[in-house]
Structures are given as C-alpha cells and as structure tokens.
DSSP file (Angstrom, degrees, kcal/mol; ACC not computed):
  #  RESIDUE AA STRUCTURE BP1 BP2  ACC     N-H-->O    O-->H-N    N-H-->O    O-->H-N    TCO  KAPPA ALPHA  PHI   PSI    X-CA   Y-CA   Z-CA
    1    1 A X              0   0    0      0, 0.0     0, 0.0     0, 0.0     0, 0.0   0.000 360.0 360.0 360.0 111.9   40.2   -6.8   18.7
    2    2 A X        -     0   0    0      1,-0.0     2,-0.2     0, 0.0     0, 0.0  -0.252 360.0-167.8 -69.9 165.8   39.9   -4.4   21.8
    3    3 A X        -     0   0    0      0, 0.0     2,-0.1     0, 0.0    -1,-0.0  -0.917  19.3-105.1-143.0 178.2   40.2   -0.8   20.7
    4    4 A X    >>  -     0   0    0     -2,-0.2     3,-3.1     1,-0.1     4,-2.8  -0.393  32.0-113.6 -92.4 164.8   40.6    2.6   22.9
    5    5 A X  H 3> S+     0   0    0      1,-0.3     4,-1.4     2,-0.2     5,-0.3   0.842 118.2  58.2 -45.4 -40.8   38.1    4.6   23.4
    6    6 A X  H 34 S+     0   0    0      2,-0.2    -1,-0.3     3,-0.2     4,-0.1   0.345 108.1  61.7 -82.8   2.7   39.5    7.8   21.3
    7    7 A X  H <> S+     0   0    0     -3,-3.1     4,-3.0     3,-0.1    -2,-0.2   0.839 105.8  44.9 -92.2 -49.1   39.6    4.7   18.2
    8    8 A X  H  X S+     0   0    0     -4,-2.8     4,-0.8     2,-0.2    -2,-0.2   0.594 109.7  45.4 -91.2  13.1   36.2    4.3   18.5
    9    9 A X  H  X S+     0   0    0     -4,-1.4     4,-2.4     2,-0.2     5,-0.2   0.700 111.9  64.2 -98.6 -29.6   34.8    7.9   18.6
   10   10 A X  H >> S+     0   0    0     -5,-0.3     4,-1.2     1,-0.2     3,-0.6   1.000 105.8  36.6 -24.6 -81.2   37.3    8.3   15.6
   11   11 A X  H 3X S+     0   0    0     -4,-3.0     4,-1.2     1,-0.2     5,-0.2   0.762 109.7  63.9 -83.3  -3.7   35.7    6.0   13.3
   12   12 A X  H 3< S+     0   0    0     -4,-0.8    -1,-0.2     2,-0.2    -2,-0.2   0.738 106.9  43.1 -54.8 -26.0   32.2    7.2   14.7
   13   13 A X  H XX S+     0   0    0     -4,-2.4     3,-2.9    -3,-0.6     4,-0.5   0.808 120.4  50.1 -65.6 -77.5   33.2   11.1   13.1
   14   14 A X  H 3X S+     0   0    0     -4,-1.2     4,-1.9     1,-0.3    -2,-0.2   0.488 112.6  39.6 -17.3 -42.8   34.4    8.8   10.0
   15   15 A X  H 3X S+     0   0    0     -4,-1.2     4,-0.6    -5,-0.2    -1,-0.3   0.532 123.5  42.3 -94.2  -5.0   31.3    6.9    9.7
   16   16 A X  H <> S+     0   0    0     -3,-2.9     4,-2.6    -5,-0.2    -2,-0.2   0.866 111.0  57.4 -91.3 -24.8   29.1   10.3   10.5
   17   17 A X  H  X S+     0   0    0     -4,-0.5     4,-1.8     2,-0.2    -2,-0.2   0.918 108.5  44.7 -93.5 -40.0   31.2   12.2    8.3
   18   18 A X  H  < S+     0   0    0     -4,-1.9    -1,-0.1     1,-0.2    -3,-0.1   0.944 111.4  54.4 -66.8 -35.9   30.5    9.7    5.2
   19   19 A X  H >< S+     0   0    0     -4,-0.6     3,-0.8     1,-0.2    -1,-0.2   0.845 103.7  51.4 -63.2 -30.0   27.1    9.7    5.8
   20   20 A X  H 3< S+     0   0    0     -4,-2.6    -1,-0.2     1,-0.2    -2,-0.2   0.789 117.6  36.8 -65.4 -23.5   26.7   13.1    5.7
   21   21 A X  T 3< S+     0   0    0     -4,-1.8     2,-0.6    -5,-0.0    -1,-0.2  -0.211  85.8 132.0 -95.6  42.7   28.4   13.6    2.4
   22   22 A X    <   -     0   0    0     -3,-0.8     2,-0.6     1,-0.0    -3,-0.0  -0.800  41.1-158.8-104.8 141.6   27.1   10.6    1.0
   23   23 A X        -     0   0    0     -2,-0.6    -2,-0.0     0, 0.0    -1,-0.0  -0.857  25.0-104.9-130.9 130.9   25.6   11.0   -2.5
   24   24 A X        -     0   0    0     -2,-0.6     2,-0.2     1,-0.1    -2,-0.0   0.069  34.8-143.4 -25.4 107.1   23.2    8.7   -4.1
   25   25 A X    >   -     0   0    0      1,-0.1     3,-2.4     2,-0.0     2,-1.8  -0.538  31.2 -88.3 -85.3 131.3   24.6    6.5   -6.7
   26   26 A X  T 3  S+     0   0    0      1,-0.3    -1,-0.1    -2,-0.2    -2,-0.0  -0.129 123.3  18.1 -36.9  68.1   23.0    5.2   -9.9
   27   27 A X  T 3  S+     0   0    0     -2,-1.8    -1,-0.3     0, 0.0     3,-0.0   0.555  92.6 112.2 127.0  17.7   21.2    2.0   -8.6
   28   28 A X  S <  S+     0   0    0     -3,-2.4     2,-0.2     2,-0.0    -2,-0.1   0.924  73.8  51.9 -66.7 -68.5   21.3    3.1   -5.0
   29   29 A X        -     0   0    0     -4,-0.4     2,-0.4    -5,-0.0     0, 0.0  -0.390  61.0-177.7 -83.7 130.4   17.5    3.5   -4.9
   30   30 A X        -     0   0    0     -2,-0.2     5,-0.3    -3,-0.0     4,-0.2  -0.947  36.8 -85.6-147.0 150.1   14.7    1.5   -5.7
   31   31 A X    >>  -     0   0    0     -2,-0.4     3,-6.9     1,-0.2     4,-1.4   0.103  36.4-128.2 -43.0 117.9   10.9    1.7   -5.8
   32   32 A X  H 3> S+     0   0    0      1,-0.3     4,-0.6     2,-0.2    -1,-0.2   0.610 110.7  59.5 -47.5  -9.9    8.9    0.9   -2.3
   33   33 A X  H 3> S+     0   0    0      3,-0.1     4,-2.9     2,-0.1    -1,-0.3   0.655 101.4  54.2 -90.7 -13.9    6.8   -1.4   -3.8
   34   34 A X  H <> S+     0   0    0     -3,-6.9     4,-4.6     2,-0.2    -2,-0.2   0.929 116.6  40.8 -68.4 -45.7   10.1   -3.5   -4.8
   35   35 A X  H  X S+     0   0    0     -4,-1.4     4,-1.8    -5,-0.3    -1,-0.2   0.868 112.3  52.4 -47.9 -44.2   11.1   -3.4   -1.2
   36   36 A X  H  X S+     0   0    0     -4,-0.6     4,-1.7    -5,-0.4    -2,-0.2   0.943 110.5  47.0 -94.5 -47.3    7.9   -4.0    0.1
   37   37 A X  H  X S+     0   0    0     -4,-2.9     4,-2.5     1,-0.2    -1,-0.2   0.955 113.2  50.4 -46.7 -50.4    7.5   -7.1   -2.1
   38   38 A X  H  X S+     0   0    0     -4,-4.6     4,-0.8     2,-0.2    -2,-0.3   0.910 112.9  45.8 -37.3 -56.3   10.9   -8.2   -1.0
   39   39 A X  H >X S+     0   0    0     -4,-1.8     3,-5.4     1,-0.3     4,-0.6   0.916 109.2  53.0 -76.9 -86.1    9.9   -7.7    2.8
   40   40 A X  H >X S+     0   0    0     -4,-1.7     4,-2.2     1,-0.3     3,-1.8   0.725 108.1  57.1 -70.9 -41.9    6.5   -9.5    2.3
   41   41 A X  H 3X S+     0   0    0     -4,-2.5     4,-0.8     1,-0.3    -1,-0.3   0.778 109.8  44.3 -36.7 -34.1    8.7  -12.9    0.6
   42   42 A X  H <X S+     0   0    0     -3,-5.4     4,-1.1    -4,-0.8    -1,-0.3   0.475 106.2  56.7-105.9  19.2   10.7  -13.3    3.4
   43   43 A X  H <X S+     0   0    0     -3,-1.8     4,-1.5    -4,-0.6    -2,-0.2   0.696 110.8  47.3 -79.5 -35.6    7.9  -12.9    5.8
   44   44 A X  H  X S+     0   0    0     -4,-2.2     4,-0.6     2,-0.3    -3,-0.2   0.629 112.0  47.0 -81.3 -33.1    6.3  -15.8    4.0
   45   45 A X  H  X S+     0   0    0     -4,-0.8     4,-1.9     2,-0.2     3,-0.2   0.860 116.5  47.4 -90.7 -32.2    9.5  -18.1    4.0
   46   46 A X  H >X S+     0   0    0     -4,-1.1     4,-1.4     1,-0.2     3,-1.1   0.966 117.7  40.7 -85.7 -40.1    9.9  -17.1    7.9
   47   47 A X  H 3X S+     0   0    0     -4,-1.5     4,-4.7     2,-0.3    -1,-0.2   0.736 109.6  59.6 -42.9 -49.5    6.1  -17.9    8.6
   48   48 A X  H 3X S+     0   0    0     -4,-0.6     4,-0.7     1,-0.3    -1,-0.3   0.834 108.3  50.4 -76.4 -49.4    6.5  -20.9    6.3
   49   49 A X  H XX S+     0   0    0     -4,-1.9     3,-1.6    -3,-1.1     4,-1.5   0.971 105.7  49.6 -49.8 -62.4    9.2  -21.8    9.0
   50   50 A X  H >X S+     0   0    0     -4,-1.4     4,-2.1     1,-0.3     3,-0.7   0.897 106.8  53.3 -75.9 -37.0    7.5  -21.5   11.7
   51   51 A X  H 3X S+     0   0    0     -4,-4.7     4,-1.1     1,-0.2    -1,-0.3   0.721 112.3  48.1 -74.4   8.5    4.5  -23.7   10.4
   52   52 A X  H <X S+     0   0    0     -3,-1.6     4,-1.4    -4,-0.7    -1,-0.2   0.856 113.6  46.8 -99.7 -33.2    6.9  -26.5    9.6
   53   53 A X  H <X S+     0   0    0     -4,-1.5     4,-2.9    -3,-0.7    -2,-0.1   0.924 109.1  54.4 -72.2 -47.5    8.5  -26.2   12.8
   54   54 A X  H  X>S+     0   0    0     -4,-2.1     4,-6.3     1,-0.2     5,-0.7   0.987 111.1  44.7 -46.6 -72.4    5.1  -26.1   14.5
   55   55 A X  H  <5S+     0   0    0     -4,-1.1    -1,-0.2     2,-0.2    -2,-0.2   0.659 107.2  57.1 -56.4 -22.1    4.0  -29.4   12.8
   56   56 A X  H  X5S+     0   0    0     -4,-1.4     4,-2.0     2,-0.2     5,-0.3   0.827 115.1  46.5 -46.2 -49.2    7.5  -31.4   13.6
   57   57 A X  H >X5S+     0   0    0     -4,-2.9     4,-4.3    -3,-0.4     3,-0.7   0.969 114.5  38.6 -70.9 -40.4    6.5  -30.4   16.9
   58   58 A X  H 3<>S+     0   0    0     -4,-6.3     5,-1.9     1,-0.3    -1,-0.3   0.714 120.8  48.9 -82.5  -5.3    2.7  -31.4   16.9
   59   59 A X  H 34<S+     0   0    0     -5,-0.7     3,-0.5     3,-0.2    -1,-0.3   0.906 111.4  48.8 -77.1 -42.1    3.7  -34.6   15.0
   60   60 A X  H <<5S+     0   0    0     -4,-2.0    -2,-0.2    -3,-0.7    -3,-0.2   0.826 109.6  54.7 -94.6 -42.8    6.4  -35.1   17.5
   61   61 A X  T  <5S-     0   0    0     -4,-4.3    -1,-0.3    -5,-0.3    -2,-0.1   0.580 126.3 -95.3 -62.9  -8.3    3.7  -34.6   20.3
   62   62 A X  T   5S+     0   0    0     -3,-0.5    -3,-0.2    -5,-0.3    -2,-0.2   0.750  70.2 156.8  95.3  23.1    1.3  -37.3   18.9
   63   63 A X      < -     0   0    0     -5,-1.9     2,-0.3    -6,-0.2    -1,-0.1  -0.367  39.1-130.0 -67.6 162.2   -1.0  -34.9   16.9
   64   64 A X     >  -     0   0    0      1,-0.1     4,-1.7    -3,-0.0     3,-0.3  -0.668  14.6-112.0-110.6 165.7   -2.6  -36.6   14.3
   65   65 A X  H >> S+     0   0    0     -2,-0.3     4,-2.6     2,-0.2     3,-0.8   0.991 116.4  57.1 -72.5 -44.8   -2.7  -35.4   10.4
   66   66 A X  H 3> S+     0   0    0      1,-0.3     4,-2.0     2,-0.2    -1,-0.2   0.708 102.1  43.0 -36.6 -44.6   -6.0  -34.7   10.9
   67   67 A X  H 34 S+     0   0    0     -3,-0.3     4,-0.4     2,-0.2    -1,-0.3   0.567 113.4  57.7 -97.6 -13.9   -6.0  -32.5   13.5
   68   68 A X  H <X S+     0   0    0     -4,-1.7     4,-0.8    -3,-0.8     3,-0.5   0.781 107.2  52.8 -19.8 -59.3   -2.9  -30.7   11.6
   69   69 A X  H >X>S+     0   0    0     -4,-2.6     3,-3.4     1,-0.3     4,-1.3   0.981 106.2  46.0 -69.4 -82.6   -5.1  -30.3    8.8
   70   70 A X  H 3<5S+     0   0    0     -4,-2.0    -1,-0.3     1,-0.4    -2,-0.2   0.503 107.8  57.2 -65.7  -2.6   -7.8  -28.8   10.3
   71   71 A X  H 345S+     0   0    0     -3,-0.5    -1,-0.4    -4,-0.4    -2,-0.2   0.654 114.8  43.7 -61.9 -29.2   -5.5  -26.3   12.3
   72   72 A X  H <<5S-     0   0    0     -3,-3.4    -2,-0.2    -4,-0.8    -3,-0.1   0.705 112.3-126.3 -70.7 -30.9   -4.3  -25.4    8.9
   73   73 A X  T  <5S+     0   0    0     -4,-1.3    -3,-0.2     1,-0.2     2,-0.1   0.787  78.5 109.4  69.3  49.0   -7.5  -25.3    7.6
   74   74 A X  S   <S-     0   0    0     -5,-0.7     2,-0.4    -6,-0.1    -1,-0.2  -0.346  80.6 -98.3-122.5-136.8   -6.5  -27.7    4.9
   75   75 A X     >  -     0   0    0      1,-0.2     4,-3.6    -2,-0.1     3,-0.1  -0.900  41.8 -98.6-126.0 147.1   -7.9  -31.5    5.0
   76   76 A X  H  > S+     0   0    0     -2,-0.4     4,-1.7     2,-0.2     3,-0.2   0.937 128.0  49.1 -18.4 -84.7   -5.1  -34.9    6.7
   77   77 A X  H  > S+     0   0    0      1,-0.3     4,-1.5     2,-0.2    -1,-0.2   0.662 109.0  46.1 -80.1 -14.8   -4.1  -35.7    3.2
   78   78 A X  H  > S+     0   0    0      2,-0.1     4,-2.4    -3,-0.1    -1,-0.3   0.920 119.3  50.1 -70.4 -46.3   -3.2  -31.8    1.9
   79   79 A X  H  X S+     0   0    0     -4,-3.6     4,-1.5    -3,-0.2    -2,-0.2   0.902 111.3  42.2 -60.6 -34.3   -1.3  -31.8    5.3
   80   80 A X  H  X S+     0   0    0     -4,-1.7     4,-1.5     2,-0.2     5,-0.2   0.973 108.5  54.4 -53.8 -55.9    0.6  -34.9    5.0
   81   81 A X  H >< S+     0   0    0     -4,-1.5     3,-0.7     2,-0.2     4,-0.4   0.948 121.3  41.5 -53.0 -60.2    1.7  -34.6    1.2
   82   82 A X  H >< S+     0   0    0     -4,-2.4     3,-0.5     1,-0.2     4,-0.3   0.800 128.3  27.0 -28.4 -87.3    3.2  -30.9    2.8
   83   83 A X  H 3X S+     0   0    0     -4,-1.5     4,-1.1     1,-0.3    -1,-0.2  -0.086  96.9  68.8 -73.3 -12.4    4.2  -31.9    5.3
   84   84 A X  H <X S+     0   0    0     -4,-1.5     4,-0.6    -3,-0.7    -1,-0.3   0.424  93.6  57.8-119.2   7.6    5.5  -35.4    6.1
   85   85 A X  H <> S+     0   0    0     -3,-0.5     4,-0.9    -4,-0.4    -1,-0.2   0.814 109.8  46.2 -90.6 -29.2    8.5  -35.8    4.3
   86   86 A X  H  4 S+     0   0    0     -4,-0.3    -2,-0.2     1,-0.2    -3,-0.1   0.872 118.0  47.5 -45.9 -36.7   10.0  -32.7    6.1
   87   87 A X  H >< S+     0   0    0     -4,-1.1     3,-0.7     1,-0.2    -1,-0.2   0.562 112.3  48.2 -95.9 -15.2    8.6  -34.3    9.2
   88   88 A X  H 3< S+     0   0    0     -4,-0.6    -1,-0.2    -3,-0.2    -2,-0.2   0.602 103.1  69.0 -87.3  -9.7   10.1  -37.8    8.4
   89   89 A X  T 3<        0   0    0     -4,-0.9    -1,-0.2     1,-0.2    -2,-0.2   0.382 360.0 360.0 -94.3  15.6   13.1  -36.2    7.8
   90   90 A X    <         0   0    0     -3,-0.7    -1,-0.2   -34,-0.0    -2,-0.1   0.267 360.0 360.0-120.7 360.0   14.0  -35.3   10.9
C-alpha cells in the first residue's frame, strides 16, 4: 500500500513519540542470563541446521559415514544413527 511521503514521516513522530514516553510494564523485562540462554538455544538449533544440511550434502556428494564421523569427531555408526534417517529422508 504506497503511502506519501508526509504519511510516513507522520507515523515516524508517532512511532518516536511512543517510544519516548514509553514506560516499562510489569513483565516487560527480564534477566540477561534468560536472554542469553534463549540466544545461545537457537544458536544451537541453527548450527544443528547447518550440520544436517552439511551431511545431506556430503552424503549426496559420495562422502562416506566414516569420513562424516570423523569430521564430526564422532565414530560412522554415531554418525549414521544421527544422521541417516534425516539423510534418507530427503
């Protein structure tokens, strides 16, 4: 939905104007280590991604579980069990 220029510097006072008056609400705030645990969970599911993606690929490339495993620095058969029904499943 185009809008004119004078629409948006409008809702820019509007959004400047709430933020300056804004005061903090009962459940607003929470402790930085709550955050920081959140943060470090989805760093672990996108990582988690990427090694599954990674192994689709190197499966899909002729890699062997072996050589999977030891890039993982697990053993073939801890990397298969992970790993191969996600990779069969594609």
């Amino acid at each position: 939905m185009p809008r004119s220029i004078q629409e948006i510097l409008d809702h820019a006072d509007e959004l400047a104007e709430r933020f300056e008056n804004y005061e903090p609400a009962d459940g607003d705030e929470r402790p930085v280590e709550e955050y920081m645990l959140e943060r470090a969970a989805l760093d672990r599911a996108r990582s988690e991604r990427q090694v599954i993606d990674a192994v689709i690929a190197a499966r899909a490339a002729g890699a062997s579980w072996q050589k999977i495993g030891r890039l993982l620095g697990t053993s073939a058969q801890a990397a298969q069990q992970r790993y191969a029904s996600v990779v069969e499943s594609i």
